[in-house]
Every structure is written in structure tokens, then in C-alpha cells.
N, C-alpha and C positions, 0 to 999 in steps of 0.2 A: 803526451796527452795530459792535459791538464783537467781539472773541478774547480767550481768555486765553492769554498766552507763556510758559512756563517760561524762563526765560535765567538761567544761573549759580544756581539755585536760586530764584530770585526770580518767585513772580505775580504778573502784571501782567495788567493790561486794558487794549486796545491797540484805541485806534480804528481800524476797518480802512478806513471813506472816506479818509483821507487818508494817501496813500505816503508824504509825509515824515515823518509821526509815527508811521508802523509802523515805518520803518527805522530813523528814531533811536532809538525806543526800544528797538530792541538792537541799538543802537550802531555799526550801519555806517556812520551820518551823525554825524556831529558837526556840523556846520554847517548852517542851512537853505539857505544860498546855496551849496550843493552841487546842488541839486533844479532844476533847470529849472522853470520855471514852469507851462508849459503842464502839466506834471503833478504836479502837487501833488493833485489831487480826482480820481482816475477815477470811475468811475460807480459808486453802492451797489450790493457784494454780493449782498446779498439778494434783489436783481432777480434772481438767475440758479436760482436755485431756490424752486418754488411751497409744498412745506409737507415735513411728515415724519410718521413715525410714530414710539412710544415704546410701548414695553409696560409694562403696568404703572403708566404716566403720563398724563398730561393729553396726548392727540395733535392738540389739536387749535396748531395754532405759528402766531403771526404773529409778523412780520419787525421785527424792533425798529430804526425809523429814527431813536430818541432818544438822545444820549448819554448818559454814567450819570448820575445827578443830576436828569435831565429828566422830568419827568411826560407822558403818552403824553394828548390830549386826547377822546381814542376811548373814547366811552361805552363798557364792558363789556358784551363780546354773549351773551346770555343763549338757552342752548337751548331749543326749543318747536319742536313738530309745524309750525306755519303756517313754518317757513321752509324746507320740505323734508321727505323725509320720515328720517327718524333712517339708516336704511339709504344712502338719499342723501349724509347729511352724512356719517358715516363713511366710506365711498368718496372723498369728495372731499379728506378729509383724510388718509388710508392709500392711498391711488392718483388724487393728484391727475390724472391724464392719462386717467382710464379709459375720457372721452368718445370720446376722439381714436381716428383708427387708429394703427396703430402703423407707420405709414407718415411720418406725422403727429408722431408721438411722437420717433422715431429723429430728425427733421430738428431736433425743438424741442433735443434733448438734444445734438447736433451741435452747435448755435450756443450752447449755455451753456457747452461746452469751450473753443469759441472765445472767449467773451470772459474767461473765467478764462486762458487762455493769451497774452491780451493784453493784458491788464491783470499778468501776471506778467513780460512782454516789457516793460512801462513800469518794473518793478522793476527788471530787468539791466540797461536801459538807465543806470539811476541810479546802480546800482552800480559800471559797468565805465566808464561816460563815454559810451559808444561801444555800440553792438549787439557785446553779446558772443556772440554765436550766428551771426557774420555769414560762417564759411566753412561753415559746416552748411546742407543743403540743406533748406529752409523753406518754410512755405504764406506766402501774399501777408498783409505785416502781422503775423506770428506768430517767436514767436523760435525755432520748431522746424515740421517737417514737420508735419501735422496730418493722420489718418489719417482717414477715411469711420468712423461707427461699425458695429460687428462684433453686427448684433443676435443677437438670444437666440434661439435655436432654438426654444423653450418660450414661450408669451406668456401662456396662461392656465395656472392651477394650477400655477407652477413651485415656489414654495416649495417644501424637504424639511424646514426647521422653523419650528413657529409657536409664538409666546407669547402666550397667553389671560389675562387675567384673571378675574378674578370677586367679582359687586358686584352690585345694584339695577339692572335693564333700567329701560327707560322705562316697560313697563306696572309696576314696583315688585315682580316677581320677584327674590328676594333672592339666588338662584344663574344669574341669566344670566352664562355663559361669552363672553367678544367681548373688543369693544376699547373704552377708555375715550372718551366725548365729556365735555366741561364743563372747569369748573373747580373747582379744591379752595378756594381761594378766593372765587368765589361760591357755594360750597355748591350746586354743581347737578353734580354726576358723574351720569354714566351710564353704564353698561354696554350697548354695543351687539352683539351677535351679527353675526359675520363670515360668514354663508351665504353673503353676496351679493358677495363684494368676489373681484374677476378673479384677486388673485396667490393665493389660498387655495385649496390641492387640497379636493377633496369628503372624502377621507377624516380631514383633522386638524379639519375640523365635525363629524365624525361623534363625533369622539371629544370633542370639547367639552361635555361634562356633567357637571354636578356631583351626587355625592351627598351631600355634608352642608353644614352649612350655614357660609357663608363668613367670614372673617374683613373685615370691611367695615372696619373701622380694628384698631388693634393695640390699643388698650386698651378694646373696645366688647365680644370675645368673638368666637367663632365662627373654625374651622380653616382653612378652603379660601381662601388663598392665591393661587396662580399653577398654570398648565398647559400644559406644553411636551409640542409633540410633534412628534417625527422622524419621516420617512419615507426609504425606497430605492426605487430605481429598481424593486426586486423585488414592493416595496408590505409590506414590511416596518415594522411600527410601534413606535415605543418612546413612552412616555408616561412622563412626570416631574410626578409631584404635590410642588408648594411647599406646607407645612402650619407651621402654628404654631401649636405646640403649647401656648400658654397657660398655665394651671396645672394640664395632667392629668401624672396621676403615670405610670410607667413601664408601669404592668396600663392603665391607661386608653388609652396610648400604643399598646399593642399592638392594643385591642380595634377602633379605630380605623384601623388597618393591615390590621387582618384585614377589616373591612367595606367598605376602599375595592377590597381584593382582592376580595371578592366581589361586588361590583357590577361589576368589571369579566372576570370569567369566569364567575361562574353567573348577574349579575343584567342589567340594560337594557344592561349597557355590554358584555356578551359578544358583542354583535355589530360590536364593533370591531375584535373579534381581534387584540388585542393581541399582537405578538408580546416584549413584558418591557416590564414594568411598575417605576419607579423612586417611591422615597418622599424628599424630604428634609423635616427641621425646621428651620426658621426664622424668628427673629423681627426681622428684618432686610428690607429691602426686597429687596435682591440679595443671596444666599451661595455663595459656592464648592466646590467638593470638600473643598478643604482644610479651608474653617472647619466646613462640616458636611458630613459624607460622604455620598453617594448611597447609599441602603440599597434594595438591589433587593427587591423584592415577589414575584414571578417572573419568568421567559421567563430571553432569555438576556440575558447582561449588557453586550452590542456590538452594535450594526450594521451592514453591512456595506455597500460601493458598490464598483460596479463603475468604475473610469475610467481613459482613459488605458490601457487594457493591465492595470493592475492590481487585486487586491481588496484595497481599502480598509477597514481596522477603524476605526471611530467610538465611542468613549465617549460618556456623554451630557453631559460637561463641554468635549467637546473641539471648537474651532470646525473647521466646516468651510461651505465659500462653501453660502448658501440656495438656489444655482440649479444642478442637478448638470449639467446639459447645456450652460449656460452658462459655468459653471466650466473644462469641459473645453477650450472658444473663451478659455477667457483666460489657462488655461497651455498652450494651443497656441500663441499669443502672446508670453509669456511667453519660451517657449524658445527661439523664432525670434528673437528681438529678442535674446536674451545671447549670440548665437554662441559658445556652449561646445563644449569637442573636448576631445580625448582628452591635451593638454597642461596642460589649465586646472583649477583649483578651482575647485567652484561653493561659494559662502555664501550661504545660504538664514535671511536672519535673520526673524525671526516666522515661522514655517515653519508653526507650525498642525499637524496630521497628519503632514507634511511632504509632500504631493503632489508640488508644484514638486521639489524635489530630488529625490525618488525616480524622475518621470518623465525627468528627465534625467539619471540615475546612467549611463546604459549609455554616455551621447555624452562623459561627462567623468572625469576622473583620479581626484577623487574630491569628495562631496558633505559639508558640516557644515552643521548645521541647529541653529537656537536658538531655545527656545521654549519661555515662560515658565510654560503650562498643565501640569503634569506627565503628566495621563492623556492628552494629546496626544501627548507625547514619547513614550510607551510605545503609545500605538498605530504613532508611526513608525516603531519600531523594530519591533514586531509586524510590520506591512506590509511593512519589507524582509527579516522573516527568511522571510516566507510567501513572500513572490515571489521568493528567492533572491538579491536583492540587498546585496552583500558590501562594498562601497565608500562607506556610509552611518556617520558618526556622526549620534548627534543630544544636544544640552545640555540640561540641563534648570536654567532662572532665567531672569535681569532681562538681555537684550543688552547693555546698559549695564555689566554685571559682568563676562560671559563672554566679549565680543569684542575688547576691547582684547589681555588677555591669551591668547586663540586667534588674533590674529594674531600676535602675538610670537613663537607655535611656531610659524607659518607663513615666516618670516621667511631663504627658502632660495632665491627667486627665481624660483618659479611663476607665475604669472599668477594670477589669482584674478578671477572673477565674482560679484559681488555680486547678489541680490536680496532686496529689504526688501519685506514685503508690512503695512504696521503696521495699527494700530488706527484708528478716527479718528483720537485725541489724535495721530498722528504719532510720528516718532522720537523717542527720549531724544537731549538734545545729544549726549552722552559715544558714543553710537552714530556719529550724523553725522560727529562730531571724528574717530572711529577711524580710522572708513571714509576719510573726506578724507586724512590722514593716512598713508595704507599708500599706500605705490607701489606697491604689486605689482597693487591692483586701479585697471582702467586702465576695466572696464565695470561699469554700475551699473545694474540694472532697477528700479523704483520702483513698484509699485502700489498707488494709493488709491482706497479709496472718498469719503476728500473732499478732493478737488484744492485746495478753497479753504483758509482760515483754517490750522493747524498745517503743512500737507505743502510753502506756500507759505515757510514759516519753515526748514523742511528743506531747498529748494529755494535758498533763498538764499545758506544758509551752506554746501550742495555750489557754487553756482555765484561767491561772492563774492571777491574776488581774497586775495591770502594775509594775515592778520590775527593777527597774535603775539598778543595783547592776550588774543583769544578762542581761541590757540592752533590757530585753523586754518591749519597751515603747509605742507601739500600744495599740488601744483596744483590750480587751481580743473578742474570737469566742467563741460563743454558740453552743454547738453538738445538730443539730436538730433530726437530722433522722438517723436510722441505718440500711442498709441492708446482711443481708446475702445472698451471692452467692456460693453455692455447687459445688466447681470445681472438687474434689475430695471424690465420692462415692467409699465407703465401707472402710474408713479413718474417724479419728474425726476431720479433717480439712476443714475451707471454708474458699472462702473469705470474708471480713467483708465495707463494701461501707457506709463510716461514711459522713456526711454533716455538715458543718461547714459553719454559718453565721454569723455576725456581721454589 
């Protein structure tokens, strides 16, 4: 199993079986006979997680135990009824766990923390000589305390958004709305309809229909794209039509705008009760606000949620966590783990909406938030003029651009509390560098949705001793404590709420 690293600008594919050629390859090893031997090979990654989902893509993942260049000797498995039924295989690959209780579930996702936490405790080990974690109070074998996980309140129907696509079902329905099975590769796609799968609320099936007819490849014909749809605690629905628009002209553009609108208030779809309707064009797989604007159809143009004490505005560009009762267990977390007061900065970098900072503006000096989605940033600021919250900036760019130079104004002898909540992909180096880099911040909250591959690269060079070369000249952070937060049942996925002191 492989990663790719960014380091100093450069990608690299970086075998992750083997710790000595992860680390050398960004350069904390110059030597092999640095490495103890006993660990040189921990165990394949990919043992620790059973599959994933993708919208839009091919969901169905195996674990690639080849390295690159290798050819996989696994006949290509071809979908057909006799090995299940379609409804079945989709479940098992969108919610691998969904047999399990969830009693069952919490214990499986408990021990794949632990072995991603000890396999990252063979990394410190390499780096520092020595267990660098070794006056920090620890679970037995782990380079940090290791918390029980914190399950989800919600176990069925928690999603608030889902992304449908739309393609050929198996009976050869040219507009089934679902989730892909097959391969693009073997020419066997399918589109499977999500009625049946545990994290799916009833009402973003309800709203899963199409009226016209789809774009099955970009150069085949046909509009119908992709189908996002939100929900609130209130049962509040916002729907986003992805369309590509082909070669109709701007009259044909509208005529088409007007009829998805009317199927969805006077025609089959009126009974989803929409409450705002979004349109984009694109002839791209994935578009932004930015590249092409959200053009609302009707309703209103926000969503609202309730959390935390506060109401929340939501654009339909702007991320905010898929599990809302869940969410609220992980910045309850969150804020208890940073011990902020009334003396300290909180930095809240990918901030998203900006939740985390806003829920802790009342306990701290004062809150800055960075975050690269623009109609996020403007809802954060929305959020804390509603709620009266007066001690909130928030950035709008690339952390990588805005934090070096926002700590420089900072640079008066605060305290400062960091919390990074990134993407998969992980931090940008130039973020970590900062961060390591500013005395003033002495704690560091960390949450990922993937503990493995990038965050373990994050982890490294917070925790690796001081290194001119890569310009990490700070004292190294100690990983005190680890929490898991269950944001997704009957998934081998959580979140993972790491504490970092120095």
C-alpha cells in the first residue's frame, strides 16, 4: 500500500509497509541503520479499514497490497445478481459494518485506533531514540492515553447530506438515482438506489428522482449529472441539481431550469417539499462556487441548524460535519481537550462554518478562524453577528498563506490554542512549519477523519525533534491524549480528536 507526500513541493509515492522508507523519504532518516530492526515492516495498513464510499465513483475499493509497478494477480470481479443481491452489495460497500450491532461496531473501530496509534508510537520511537511520549500518561503499548470511543447518538438515518448520482440501474433504467457499483474499466457501472442502506435518512430517498434524462458520459449527451441533498434537524431540505449543460444555448438553458422547477413544486417531486432548490452547470466532474456559481431556482438560499446553543447558517457550498448530533460529541470534545480561558487565543484553522470557534468564543480572549471555502467564511461571520458574538474574526484563503503572516500580528505574548480540523489530504507543510514554529502556541487540538496516511506526516513533523534543514525550529509537541468520535455508524470510519502539548 502506497500514499502520496507533498514534501518541499515534490509528489512522491511513499510505500507505507515499510517505516524506514516512509521516514526517509522525508528525510528524518538519512541512514537505514538508524531503524531498529524489529521495525522496519509493521503490519499493512489497509488491514485497518474494510472499504469506502465515493460519490460519483467507482465505491466499490480493495486494498491495494502491490507495490507500484506490480500487477494485482486477482482475476477482475465482475458484478451479477448470483453473488448477492445489488442492494446487498452496495450496503456492504457504503456501510461495510451494517451486519454488526453497533455494540460490535464501536469495539471493531476502537481497536483499528489502536493499532494506527501503535504503529505511529513505532514511528516516535524512531525518531526520538527513545519513547518520546514517555512522561505523558498512556494506555498500555500506545504513545498516548487512548480514550473508549464516544459513540454517535444517531445510528440509523444520520446523514444531513447526500450525493446521488445518476446512471443505468441494473434493471437498465437510465435515470436511477443511487450509488455507483462496477467498474469504468470493465464497462459494468451501475447505478444502485440507496433506499436500503442504514446511514441514509428516508427523506434524501424521497428526493432522489430524476426528471430528465442523464448525462451517462460527458461526450454521450443527456443533463442529469449529480444530486445533493441537505437536511436540518427541522427537516428542512435543500436540493442541488449538478447539470451539464452540453450544447444548449442560453433560451434552452432556461427552458430546462424552468422544468426541473416544476417537477419539483407542481409535478412527482412536490412531495418532497423542498424547502430551496439550487441549480449548477458543469462539465467537470467536481465544481465549486467559485468556478460555477450556485444559481438558486427557489426557496431560501441557506439552511439553518441548530447546535451548540447556536443557529447555524449553512450554504450549500459550505462543509459542515454529515452527522449533526454527532458533530455536536465532537466539539463537546473538542473544547474540553484545548483548555481555553479567558487569557488565551483560540486558532481555529479549517474552521468550515466555523462551529469550534464560535462555540468557544464566550470561554476565550478572542477567536481567528481560516478557511478556504468563501460562502463558509461568510456564513461564520453571519452566525456570529446573529448570535451576538463580537470576538470572532474569520480569513478567507489557503492556511498556508494566511497563518504565518496572522501569527506575526500575533506575536505580543498570548497564549494561543490551536485547532486544525483539515481535509483528508491533511495539513499543508507551511501550516505545520508555522504552527511548530510560534512559541506562543504551547496546545494543539488535531482532528482527522483519516488518522492514517497524510495526518501520520503531520504528526511527525509536530512531533520530530528540531530540524533546520526543513526549518522546523520549534520545540517538538507531545501527543497526550486520543479521542475517538463515531461520526459514522455502520462504517469503519470515526473521528480521531488528538491533543498535542509542549
Amino acid at each position: 500500500m502506497s500514499v502520496f507526500l507533498w514534501w518541499a513541493g515534490i509528489k512522491r509515492r511513499v510505500p507505507m509497509h515499510s517505516a524506514r522508507c516512509f521516514l526517509s523519504r522525508v528525510d528524518l532518516f538519512s541512514k537505514s541503520e538508524l531503524l531498529p530492526r524489529c521495525a522496519r515492516k509493521p503490519p499493512c495498513w489497509s488491514q485497518l479499514f474494510l472499504g469506502s464510499a465515493c460519490k460519483g465513483n467507482f465505491t466499490h475499493v480493495i486494498a491495494k497490497k502491490h507495490q507500484r509497478g506490480q500487477k494485482s494477480q486477482k482475476k477482475p470481479r465482475h458484478l451479477g445478481p448470483p453473488e448477492g443481491s445489488w442492494q446487498e452489495r452496495l450496503a456492504d460497500v457504503v456501510t461495510p459494518l451494517w451486519r454488526l450491532s453497533y455494540e460490535e461496531q464501536l469495539k471493531m473501530k476502537f481497536e483499528a485506533q489502536k493499532k494506527i496509534l501503535q504503529r505511529l508510537e513505532s514511528y516516535l520511537k524512531m525518531l526520538n531514540g527513545v519513547n518520546g511520549t514517555i512522561a505523558a500518561p498512556r494506555s498500555e503499548g500506545l504513545c498516548c492515553f487512548l480514550h473508549p470511543v464516544i459513540p454517535s447518538p444517531v445510528i440509523d438515518g444520520y446523514r444531513n447530506k447526500s450525493t446521488f448520482s445518476v446512471n443505468r440501474g441494473p434493471d437498465g433504467n437510465p435515470k436511477t438515482v443511487g450509488y455507483y457499483l462496477g467498474s469504468w474499466r470493465e464497462r459494468n457501472i451501475v447505478c444502485v438506489r440507496s433506499n436500503h442502506l442504514k446511514n441514509i435518512p428516508e427523506k434524501h430517498n424521497q428526493v432522489a428522482k430524476s426528471p430528465m434524462e442523464p448525462c451517462l458520459l460527458f461526450h454521450e449527451g443527456g443533463y442529469w449529472r449529480e444530486l445533493i441533498v441537505r437536511t436540518n434537524s427541522q427537516g428542512h431540505t435543500m436540493a442541488i441539481i449538478t447539470f451539464h449543460p452540453q450544447e444548449l444555448t442560453q433560451e434552452e438553458l432556461c427552458v430546462q431550469k424552468e422544468t426541473i422547477k416544476e417537477f419539483f413544486t407542481k409535478g412527482p417531486g412536490a412531495v418532497c417539499d423542498l424547502t430551496s432548490l439550487y441549480f449548477q452547470e458543469s462539465t467537470m466532474t467536481r465544481c465549486s462556487h467559485q468556478q460555477s456559481p450556485y444559481q438558486l431556482l427557489f426557496g431560501e438560499p441557506h439552511i439553518f441548524e441548530d447546535l451548540l446553543g447556536l443557529k447555524i447558517r449553512i450554504s450549500p457550498d459550505a462543509f459542515f460535519q454529515i452527522n449533526t448530533a454527532g458533530a455536536e460529541m465532537l466539539y463537546r470534545t473538542v473544547g474540553e481537550l484545548s483548555g481555553v480561558n479567558s487569557n488565551t487565543i483560540l486558532l481555529d484553522i479549517c474552521c468550515g462554518t466555523g462551529v469550534i470557534g464560535l462555540s468557544l468564543a464566550p470561554y476565550t480572549s478572542q477567536v481567528l478562524g481560516i478557511e478556504l471555502v468563501e460562502q463558509a467564511v461568510e456564513d461564520a461571520r453571519w452566525t456570529a453577528a446573529f448570535n451576538g458574538i463580537t470576538n470572532c474574526e474569520f480569513h478567507t484563503g489557503r492556511a498556508e498563506k494566511i497563518l504565518p503572516q496572522l501569527l506575526k500580528s500575533k506575536e505580543d505574548g498570548q497564549l494561543i490554542v490551536a485547532v486544525v480540523n483539515p481535509a483528508r489530504a491533511g495539513l499543508h507543510y507551511q501550516v505545520v512549519q508555522a504552527i511548530r514554529n510560534c512559541r506562543a502556541i504551547r496546545t494543539l487540538v488535531f482532528v482527522s477523519c483519516k488518522p492514517q496516511g497524510e495526518t501520520t506526516r503531520n504528526i511527525i513533523e509536530l512531533c520530530c525533534p528540531p530540524n533546520s534543514a526543513k526549518k522546523l525550529l520549534g520545540e517538538p509537541f507531545v501527543l497526550r491524549q486520543a479521542v475517538p468520535v463515531d461520526l459514522f455508524p455502520h462504517t469503519p470510519h470515526c473521528e480521531l480528536v488528538l491533543l498535542f502539548t509542549r
